[in-house]
Backbone and ligand atoms as CSV (ligand in chain L), in Angstrom:
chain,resi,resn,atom,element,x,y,z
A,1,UNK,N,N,-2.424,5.131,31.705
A,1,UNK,CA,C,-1.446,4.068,31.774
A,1,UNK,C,C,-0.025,4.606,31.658
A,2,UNK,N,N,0.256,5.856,31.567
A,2,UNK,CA,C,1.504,6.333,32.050
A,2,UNK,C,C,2.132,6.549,30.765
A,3,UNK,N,N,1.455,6.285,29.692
A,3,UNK,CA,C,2.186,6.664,28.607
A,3,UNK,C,C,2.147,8.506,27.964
A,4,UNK,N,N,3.725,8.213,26.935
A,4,UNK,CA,C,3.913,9.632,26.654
A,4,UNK,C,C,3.148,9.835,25.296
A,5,UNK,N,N,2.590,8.676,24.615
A,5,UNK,CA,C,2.369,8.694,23.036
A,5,UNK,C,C,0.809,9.351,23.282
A,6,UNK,N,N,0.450,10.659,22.807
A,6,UNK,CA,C,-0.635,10.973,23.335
A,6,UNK,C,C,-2.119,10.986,22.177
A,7,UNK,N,N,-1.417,11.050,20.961
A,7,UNK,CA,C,-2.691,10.804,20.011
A,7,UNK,C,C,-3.099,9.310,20.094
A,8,UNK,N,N,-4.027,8.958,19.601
A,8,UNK,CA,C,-4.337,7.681,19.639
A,8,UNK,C,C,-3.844,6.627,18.722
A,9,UNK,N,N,-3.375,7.574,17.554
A,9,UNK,CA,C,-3.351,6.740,15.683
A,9,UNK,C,C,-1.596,6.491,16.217
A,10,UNK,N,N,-1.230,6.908,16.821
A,10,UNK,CA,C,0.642,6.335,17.162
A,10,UNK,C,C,0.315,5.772,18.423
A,11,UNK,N,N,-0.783,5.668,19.220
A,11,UNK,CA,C,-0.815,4.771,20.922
A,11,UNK,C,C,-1.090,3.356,19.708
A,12,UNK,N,N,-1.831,3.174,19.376
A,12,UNK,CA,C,-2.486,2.107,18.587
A,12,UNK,C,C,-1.322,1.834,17.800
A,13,UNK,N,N,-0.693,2.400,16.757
A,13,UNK,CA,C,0.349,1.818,15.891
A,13,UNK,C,C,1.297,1.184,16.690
A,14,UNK,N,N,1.731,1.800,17.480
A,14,UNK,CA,C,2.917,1.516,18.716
A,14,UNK,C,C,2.358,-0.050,19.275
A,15,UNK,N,N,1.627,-0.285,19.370
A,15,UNK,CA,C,0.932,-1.073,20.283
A,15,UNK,C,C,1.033,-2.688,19.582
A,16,UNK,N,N,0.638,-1.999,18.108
A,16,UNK,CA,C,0.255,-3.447,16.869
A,16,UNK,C,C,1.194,-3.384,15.914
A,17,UNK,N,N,2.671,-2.864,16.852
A,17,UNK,CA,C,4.270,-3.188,16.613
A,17,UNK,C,C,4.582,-2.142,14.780
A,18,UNK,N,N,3.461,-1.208,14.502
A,18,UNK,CA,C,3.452,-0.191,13.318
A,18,UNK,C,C,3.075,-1.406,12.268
A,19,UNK,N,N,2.440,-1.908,12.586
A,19,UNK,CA,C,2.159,-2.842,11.485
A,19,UNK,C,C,0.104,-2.513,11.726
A,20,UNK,N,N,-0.468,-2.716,10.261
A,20,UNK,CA,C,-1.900,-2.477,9.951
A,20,UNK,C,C,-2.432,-3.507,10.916
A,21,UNK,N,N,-3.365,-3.474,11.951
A,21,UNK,CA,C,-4.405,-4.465,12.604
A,21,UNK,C,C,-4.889,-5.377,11.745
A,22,UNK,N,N,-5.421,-5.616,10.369
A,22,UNK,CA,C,-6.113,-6.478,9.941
A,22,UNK,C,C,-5.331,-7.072,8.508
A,23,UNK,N,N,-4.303,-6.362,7.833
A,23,UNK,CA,C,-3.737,-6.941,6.738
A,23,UNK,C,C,-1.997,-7.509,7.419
A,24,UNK,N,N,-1.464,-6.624,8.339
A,24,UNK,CA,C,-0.236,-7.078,9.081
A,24,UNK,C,C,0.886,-6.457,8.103
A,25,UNK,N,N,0.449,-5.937,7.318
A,25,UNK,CA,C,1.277,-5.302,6.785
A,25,UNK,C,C,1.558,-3.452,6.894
A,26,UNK,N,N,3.540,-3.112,6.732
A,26,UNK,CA,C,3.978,-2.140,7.374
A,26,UNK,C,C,3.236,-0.621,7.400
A,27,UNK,N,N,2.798,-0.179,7.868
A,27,UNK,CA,C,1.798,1.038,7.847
A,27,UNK,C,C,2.379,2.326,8.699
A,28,UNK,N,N,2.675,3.154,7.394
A,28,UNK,CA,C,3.204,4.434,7.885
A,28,UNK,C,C,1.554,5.270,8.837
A,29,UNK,N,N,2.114,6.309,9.069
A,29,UNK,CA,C,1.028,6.946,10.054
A,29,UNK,C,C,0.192,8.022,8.838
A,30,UNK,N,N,1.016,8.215,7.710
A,30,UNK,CA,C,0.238,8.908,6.552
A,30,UNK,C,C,-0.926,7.995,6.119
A,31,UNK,N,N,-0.239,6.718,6.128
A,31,UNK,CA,C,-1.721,5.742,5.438
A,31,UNK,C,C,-2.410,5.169,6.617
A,32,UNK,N,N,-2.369,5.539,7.775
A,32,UNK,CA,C,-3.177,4.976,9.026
A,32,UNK,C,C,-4.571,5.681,9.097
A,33,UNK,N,N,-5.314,5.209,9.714
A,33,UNK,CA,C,-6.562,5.822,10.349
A,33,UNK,C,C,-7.410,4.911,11.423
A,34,UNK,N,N,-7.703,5.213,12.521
A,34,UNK,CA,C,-8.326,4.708,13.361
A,34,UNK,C,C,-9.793,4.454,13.024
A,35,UNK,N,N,-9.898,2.763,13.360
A,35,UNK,CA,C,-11.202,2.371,12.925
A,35,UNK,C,C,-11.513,1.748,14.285
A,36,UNK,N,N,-12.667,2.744,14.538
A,36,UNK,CA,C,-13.482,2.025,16.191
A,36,UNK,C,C,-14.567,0.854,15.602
A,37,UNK,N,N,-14.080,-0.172,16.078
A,37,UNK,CA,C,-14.873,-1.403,15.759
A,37,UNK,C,C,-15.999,-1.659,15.769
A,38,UNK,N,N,-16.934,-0.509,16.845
A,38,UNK,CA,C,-18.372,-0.200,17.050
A,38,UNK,C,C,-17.630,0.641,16.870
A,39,UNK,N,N,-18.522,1.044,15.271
A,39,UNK,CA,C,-18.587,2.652,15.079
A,39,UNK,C,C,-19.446,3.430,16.351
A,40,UNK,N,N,-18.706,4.520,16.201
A,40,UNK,CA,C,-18.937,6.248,17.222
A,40,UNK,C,C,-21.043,5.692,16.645
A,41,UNK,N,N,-21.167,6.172,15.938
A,41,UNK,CA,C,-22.760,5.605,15.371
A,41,UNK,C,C,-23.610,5.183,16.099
A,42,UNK,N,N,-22.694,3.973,16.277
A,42,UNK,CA,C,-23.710,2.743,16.385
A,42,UNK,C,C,-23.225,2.272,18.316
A,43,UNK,N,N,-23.186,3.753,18.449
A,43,UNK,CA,C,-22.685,3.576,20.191
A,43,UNK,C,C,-21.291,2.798,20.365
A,44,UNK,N,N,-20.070,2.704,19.392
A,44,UNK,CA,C,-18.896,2.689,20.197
A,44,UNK,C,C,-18.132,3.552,20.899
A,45,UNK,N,N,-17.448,3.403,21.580
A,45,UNK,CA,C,-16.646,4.480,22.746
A,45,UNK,C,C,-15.323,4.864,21.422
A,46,UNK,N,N,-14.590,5.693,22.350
A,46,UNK,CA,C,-13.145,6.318,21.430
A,46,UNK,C,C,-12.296,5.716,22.193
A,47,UNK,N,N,-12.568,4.657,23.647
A,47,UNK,CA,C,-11.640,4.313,24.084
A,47,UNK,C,C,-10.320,3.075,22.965
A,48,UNK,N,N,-9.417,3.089,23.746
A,48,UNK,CA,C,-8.470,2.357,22.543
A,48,UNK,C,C,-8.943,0.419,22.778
A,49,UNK,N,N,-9.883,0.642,23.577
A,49,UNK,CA,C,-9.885,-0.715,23.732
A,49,UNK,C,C,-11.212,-1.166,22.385
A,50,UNK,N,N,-11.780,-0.108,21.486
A,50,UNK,CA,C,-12.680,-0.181,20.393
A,50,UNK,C,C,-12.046,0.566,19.292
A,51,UNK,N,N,-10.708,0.665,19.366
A,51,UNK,CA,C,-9.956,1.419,18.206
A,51,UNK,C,C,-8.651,0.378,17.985
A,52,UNK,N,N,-8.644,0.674,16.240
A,52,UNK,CA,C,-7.473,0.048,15.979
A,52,UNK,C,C,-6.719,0.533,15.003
A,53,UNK,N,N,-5.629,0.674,14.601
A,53,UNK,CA,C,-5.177,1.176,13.406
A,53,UNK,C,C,-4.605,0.641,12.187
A,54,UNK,N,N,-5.542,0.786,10.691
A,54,UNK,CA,C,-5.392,0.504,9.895
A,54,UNK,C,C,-4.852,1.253,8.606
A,55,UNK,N,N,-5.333,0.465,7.786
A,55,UNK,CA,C,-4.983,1.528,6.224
A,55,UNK,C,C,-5.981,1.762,5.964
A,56,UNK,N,N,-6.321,3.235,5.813
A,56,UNK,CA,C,-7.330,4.348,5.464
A,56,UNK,C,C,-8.117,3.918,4.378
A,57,UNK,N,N,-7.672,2.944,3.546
A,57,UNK,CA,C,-8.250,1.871,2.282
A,57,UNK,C,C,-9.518,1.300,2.954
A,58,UNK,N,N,-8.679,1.012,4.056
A,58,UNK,CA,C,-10.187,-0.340,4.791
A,58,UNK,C,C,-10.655,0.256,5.568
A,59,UNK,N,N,-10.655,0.992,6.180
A,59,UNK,CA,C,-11.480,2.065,7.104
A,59,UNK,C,C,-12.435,2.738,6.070
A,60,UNK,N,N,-11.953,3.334,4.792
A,60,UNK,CA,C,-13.324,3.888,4.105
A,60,UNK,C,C,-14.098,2.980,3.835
A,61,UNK,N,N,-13.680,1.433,3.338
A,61,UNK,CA,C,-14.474,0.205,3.444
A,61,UNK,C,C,-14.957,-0.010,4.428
A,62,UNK,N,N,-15.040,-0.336,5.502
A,62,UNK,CA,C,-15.630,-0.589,6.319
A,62,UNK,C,C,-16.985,0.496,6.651
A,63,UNK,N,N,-16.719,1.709,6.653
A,63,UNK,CA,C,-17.725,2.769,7.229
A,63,UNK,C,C,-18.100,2.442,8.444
A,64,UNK,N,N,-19.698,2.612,8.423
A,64,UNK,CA,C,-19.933,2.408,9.695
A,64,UNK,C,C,-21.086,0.707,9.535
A,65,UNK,N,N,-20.293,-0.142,9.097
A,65,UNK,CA,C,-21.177,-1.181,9.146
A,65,UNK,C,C,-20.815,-1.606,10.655
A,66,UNK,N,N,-21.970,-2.495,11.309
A,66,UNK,CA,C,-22.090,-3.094,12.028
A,66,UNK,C,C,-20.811,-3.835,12.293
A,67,UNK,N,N,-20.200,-4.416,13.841
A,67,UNK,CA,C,-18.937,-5.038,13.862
A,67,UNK,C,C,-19.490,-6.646,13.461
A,68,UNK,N,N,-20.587,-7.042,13.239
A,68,UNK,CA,C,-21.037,-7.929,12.314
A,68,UNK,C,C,-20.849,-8.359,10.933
A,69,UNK,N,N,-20.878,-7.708,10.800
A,69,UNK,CA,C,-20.772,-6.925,8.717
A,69,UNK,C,C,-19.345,-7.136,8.942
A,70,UNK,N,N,-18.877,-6.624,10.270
A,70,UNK,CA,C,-17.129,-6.161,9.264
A,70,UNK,C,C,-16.701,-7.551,10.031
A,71,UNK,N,N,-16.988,-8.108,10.865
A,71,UNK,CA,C,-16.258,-9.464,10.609
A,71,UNK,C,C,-16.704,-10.503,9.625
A,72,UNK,N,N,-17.693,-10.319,9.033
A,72,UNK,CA,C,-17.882,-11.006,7.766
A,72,UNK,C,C,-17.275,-10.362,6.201
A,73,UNK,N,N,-16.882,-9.157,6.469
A,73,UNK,CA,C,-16.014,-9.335,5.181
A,73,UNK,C,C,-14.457,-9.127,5.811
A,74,UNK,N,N,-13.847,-9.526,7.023
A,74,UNK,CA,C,-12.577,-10.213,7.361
A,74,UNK,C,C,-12.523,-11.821,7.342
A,75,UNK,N,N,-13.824,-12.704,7.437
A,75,UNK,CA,C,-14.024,-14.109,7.474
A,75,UNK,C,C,-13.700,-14.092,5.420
A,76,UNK,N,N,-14.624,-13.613,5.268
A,76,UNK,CA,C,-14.558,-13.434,3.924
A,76,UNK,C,C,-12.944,-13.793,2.930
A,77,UNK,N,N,-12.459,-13.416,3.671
A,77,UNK,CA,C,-10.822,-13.297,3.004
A,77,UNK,C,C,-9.829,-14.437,3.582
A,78,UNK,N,N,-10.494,-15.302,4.392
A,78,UNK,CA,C,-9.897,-17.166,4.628
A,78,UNK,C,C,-8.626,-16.702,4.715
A,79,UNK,N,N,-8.204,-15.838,5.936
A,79,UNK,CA,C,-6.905,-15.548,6.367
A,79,UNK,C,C,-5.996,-15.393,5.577
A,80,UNK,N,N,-6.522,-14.517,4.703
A,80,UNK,CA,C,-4.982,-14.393,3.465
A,80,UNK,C,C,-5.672,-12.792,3.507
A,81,UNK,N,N,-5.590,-12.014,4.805
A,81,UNK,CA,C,-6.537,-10.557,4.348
A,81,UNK,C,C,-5.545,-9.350,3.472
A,82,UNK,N,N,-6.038,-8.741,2.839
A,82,UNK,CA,C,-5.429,-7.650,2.354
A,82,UNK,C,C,-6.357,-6.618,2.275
A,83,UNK,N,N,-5.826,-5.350,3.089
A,83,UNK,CA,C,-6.797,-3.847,2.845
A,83,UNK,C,C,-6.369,-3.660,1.077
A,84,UNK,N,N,-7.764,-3.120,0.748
A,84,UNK,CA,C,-8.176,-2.525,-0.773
A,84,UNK,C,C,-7.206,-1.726,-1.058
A,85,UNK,N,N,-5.475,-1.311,-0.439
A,85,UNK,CA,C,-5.096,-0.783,-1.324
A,85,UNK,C,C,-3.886,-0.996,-2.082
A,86,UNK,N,N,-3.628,-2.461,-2.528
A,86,UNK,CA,C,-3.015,-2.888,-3.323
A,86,UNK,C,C,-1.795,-3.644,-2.503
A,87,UNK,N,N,-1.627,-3.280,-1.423
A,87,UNK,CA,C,-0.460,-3.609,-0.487
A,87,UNK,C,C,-0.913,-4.846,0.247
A,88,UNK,N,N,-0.620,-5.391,1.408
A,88,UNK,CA,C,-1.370,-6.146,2.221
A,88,UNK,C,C,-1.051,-7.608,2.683
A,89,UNK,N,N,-0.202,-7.910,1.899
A,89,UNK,CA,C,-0.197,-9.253,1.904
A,89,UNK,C,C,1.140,-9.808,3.093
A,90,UNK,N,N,0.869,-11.116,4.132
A,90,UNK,CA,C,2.342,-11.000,4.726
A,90,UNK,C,C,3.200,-12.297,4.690
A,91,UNK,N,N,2.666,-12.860,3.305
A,91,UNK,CA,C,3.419,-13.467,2.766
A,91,UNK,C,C,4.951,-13.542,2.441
A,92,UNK,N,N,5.294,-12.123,2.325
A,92,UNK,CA,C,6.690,-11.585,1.732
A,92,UNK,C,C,7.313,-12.191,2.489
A,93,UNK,N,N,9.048,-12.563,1.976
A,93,UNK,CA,C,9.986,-13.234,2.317
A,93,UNK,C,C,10.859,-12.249,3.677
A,94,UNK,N,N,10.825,-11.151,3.093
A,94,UNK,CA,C,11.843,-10.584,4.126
A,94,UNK,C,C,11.223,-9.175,4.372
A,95,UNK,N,N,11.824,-8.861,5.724
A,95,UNK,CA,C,11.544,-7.283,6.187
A,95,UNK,C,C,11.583,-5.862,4.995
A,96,UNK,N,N,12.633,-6.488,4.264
A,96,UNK,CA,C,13.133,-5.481,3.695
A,96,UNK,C,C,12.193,-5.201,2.529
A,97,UNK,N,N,11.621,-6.990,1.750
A,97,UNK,CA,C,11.065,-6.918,1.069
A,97,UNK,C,C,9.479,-5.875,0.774
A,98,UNK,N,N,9.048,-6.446,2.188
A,98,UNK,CA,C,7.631,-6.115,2.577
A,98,UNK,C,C,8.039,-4.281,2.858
A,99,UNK,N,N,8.859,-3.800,3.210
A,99,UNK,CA,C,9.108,-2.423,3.222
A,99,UNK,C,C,9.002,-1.428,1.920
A,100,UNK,N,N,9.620,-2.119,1.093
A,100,UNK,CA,C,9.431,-2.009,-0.300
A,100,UNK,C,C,8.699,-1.830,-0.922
A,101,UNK,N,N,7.475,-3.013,-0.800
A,101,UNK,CA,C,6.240,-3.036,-1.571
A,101,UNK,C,C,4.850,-2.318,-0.396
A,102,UNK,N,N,5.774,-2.082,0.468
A,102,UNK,CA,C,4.384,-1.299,1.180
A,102,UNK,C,C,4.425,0.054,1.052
A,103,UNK,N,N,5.494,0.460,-0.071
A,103,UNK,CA,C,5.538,2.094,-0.364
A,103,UNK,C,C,4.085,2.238,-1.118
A,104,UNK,N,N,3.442,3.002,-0.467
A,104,UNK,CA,C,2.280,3.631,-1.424
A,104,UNK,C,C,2.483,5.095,-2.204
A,105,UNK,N,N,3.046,5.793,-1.342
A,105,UNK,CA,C,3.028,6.972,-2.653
A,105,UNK,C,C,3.263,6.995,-4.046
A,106,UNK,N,N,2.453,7.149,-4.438
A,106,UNK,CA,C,3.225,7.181,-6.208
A,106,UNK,C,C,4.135,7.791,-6.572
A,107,UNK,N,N,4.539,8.867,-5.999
A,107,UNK,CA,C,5.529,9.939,-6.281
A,107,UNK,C,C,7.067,8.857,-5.998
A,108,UNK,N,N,7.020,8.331,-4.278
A,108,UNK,CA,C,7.930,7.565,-4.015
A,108,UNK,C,C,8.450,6.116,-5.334
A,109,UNK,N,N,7.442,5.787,-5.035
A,109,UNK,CA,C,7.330,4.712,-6.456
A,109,UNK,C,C,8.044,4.592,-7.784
A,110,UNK,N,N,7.095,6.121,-8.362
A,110,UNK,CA,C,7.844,6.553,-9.322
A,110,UNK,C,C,9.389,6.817,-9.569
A,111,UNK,N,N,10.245,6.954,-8.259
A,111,UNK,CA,C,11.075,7.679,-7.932
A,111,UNK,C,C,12.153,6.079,-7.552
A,112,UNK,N,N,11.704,5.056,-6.999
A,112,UNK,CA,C,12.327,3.769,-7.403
A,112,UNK,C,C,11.992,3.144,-8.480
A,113,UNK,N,N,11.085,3.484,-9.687
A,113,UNK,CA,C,11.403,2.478,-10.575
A,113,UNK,C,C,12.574,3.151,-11.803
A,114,UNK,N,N,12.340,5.131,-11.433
A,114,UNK,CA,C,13.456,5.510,-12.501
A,114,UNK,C,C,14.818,5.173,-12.020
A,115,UNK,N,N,15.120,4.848,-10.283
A,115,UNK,CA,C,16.438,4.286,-10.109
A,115,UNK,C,C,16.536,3.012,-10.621
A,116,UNK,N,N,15.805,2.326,-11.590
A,116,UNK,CA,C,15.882,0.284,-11.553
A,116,UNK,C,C,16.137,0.909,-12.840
A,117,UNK,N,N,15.451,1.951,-13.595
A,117,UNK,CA,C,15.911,1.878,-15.038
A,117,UNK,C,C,17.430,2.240,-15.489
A,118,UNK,N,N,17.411,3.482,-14.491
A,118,UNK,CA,C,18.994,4.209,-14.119
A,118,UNK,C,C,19.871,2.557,-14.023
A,119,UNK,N,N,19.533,1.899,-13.364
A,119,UNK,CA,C,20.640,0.941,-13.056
A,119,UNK,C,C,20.420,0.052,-14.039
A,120,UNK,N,N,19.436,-0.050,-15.541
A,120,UNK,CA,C,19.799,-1.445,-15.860
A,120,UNK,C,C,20.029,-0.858,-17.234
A,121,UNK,N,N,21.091,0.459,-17.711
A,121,UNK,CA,C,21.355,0.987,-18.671
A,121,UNK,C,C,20.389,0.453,-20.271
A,122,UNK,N,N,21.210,-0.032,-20.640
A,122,UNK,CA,C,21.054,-0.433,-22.387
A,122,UNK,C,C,20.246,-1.213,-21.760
A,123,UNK,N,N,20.097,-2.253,-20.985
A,123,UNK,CA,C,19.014,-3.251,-20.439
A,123,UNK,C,C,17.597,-3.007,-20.502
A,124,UNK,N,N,17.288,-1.703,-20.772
A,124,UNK,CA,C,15.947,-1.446,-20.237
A,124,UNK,C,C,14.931,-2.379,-20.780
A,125,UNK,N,N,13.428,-2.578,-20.598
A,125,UNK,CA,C,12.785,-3.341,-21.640
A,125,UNK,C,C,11.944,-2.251,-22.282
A,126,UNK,N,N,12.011,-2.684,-23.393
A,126,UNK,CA,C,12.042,-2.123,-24.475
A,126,UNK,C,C,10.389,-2.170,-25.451
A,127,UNK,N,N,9.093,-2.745,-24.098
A,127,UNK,CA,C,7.962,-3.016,-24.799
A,127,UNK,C,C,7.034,-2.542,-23.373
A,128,UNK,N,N,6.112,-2.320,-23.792
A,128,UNK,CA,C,4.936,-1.835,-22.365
A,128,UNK,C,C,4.851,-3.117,-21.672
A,129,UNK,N,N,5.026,-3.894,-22.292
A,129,UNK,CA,C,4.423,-5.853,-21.623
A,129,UNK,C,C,5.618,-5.593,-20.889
A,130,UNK,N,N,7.133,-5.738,-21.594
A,130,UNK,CA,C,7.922,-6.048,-20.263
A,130,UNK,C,C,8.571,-5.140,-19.426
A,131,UNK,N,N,8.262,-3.807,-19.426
A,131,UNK,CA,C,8.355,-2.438,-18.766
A,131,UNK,C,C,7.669,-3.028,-17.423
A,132,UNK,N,N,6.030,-3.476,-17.970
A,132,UNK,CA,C,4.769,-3.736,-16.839
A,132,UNK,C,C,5.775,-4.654,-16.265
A,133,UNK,N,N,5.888,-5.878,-16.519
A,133,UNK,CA,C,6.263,-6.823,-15.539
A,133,UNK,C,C,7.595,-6.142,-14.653
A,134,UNK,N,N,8.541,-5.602,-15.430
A,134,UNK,CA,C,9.600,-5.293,-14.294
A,134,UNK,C,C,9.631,-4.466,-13.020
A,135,UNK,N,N,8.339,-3.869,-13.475
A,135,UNK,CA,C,7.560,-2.918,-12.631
A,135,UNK,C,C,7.114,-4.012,-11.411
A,136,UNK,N,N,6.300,-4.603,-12.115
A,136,UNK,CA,C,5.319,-5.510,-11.101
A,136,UNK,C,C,6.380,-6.233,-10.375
A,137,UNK,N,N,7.885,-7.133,-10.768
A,137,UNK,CA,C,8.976,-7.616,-10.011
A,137,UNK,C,C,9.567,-6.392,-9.056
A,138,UNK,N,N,9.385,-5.441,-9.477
A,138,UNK,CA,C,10.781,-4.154,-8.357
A,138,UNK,C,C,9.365,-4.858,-7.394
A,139,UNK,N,N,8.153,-4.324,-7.144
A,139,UNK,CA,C,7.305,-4.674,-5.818
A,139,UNK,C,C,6.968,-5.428,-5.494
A,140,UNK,N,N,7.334,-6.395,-6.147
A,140,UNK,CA,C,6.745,-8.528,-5.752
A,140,UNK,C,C,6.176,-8.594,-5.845
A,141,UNK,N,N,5.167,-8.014,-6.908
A,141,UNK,CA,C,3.735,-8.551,-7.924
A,141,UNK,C,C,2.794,-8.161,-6.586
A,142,UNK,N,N,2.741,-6.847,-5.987
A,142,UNK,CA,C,1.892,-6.086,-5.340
A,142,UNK,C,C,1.239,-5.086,-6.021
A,143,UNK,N,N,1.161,-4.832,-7.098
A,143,UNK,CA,C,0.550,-3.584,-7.457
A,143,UNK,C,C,-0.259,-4.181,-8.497
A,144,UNK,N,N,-1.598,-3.483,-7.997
A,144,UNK,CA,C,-2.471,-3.808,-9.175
A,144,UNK,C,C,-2.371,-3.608,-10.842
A,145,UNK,N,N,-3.009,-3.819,-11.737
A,145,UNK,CA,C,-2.408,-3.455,-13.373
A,145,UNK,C,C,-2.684,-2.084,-12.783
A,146,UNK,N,N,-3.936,-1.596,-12.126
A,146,UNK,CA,C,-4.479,-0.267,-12.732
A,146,UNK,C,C,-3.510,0.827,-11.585
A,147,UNK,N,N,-2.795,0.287,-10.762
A,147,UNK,CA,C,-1.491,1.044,-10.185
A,147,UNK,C,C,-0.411,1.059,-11.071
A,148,UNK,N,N,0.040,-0.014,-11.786
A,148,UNK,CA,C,1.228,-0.363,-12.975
A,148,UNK,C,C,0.677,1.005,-13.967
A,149,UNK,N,N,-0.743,0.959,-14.375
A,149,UNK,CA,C,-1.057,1.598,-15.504
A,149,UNK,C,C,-0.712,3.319,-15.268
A,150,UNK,N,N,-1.145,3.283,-13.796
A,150,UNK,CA,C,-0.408,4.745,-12.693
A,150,UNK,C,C,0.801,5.221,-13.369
A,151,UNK,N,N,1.131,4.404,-12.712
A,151,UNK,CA,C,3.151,4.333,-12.702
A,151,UNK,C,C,3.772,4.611,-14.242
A,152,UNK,N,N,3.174,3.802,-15.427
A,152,UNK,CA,C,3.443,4.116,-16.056
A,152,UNK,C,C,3.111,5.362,-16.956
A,153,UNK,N,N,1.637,6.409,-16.552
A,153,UNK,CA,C,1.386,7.660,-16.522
A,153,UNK,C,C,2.226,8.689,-16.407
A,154,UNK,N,N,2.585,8.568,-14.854
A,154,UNK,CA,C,3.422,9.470,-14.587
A,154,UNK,C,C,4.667,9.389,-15.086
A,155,UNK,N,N,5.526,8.275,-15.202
A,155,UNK,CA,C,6.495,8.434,-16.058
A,155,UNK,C,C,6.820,8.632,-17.350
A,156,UNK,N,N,5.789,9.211,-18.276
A,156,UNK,CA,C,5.297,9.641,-19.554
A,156,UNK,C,C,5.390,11.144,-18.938
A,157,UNK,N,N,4.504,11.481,-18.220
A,157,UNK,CA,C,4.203,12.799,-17.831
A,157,UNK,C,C,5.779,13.503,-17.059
A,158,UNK,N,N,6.087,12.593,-16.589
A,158,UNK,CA,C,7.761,13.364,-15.967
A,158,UNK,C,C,8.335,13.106,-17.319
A,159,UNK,N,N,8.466,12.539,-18.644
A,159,UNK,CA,C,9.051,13.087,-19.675
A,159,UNK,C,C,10.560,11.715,-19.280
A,160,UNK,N,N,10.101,10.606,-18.507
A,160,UNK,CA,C,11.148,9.814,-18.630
A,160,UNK,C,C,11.225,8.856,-19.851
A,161,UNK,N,N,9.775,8.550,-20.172
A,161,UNK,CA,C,9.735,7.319,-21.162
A,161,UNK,C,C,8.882,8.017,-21.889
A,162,UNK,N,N,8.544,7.365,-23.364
A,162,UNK,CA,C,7.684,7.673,-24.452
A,162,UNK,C,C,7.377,6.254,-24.843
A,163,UNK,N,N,5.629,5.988,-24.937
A,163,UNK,CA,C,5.226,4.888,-25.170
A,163,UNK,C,C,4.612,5.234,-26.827
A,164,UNK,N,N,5.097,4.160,-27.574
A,164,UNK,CA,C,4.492,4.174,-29.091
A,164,UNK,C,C,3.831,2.558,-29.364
A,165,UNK,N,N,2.864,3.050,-29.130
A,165,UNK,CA,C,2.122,1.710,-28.975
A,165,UNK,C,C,2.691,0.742,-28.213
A,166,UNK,N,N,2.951,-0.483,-28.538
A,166,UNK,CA,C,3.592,-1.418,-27.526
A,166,UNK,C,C,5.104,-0.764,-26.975
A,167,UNK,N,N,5.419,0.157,-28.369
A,167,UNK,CA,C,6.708,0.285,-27.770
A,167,UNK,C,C,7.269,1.066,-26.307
A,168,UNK,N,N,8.742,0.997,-26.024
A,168,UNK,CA,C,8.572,1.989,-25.116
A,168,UNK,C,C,10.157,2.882,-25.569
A,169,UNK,N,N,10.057,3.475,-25.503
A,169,UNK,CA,C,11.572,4.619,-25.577
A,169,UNK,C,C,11.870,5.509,-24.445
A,170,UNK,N,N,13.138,5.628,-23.931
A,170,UNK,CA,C,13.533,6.567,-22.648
A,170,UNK,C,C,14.162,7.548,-23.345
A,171,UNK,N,N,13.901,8.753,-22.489
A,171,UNK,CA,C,14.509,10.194,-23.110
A,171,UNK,C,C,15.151,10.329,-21.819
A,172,UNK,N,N,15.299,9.147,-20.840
A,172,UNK,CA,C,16.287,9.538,-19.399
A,172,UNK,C,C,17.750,9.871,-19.844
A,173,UNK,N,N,18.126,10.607,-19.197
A,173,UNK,CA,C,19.779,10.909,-19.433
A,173,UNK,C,C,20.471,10.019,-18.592
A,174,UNK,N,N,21.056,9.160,-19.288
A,174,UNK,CA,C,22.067,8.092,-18.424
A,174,UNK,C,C,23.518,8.142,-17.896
L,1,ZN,ZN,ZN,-4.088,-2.870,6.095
C-alpha cells in the first residue's frame, strides 16, 4: 500500500491514531505489542488486517485464547475497557491530562512527583495517607494503591523522603 512505516507495531499505531486498540488510551511504542486476534496458534495470519496494537499488559492477558475468549473478556468490561496496567481509562478531561497519567515508567513518575513536592515547598503532606492521595491527584486517581505503594518505595530508596510510620519527612534539598 505504498507505505514508508515498515515494522508493523508503528504501521498499526499510526493507523489507531498512537492510541491502544482496545483501552483508547495514549500508547508509547515501548508499552505496545502486537496482538493478532487469531493467534499465529490457532491459524491467524501476521497480516495487519489480524493485528492490532496494544499495551503489552493485555496482550500477556490475552495469550493465545481463542478470538472468542478474548471478546468475552472485552464484553466483560461494559465499555468502560481498561488494559491491566493501571492506565486505560478515556474518560480524562483533556489531552494533556490523559498524557500525564499514561506515563508508565516508574522512573518517569518518580521524577514528576519529586517536581510536585519541589513545587509545594513547606506544603508538603506531611503523613503517608496524604502523600498517597497527592500522588493519586498528580495522575487523576490512575494508579493503583500497589503502584502508589511503588512510587512511594522508590522515593525512600532515592533518599527523597523518610517514612516513620504514618509519618513522612523529606531530606529533599529545596
Ligand atoms: Zn491498552
Amino acid at each position: 500500500m505504498g507505505t514508508t512505516r515498515s515494522k508493523p507495531i508503528e504501521r498499526l499505531l499510526f493507523a489507531q491514531g498512537g492510541l491502544c486498540f482496545f483501552c483508547n488510551d495514549i500508547l508509547l511504542p515501548a508499552d505496545a505489542s502486537v496482538e493478532h486476534l487469531v493467534a499465529i496458534a490457532k491459524g491467524g495470519g501476521r497480516h495487519d488486517e489480524n493485528c492490532v496494537a496494544c499495551c503489552k499488559s493485555l496482550n500477556a492477558l490475552l495469550g493465545c485464547m481463542s478470538l472468542k475468549e478474548k471478546l468475552r473478556v472485552v464484553l466483560n468490561q461494559k465499555g468502560d475497557f481498561k488494559c491491566p496496567n493501571g492506565g486505560g481509562s478515556r474518560k480524562s478531561s483533556g489531552h494533556h491530562q490523559t498524557k500525564l497519567a499514561g506515563i508508565k515508567a516508574v522512573d518517569e513518575r518518580v521524577a514528576l512527583v519529586l517536581a510536585d513536592l519541589h513545587k509545594r515547598g513547606a506544603a508538603r503532606p506531611r503523613t503517608v495517607k496524604t502523600l498517597s492521595s497527592t500522588i493519586n491527584a498528580l495522575f487523576q486517581k490512575r494508579l493503583s494503591g500497589a503502584e502508589i505503594a511503588l512510587l512511594l518505595g522508590r522515593l525512600q530508596a532515592a533518599g527523597a523522603i523518610s517514612i516513620n510510620e504514618t509519618k513522612v519527612s523529606y531530606t529533599l534539598v529545596t
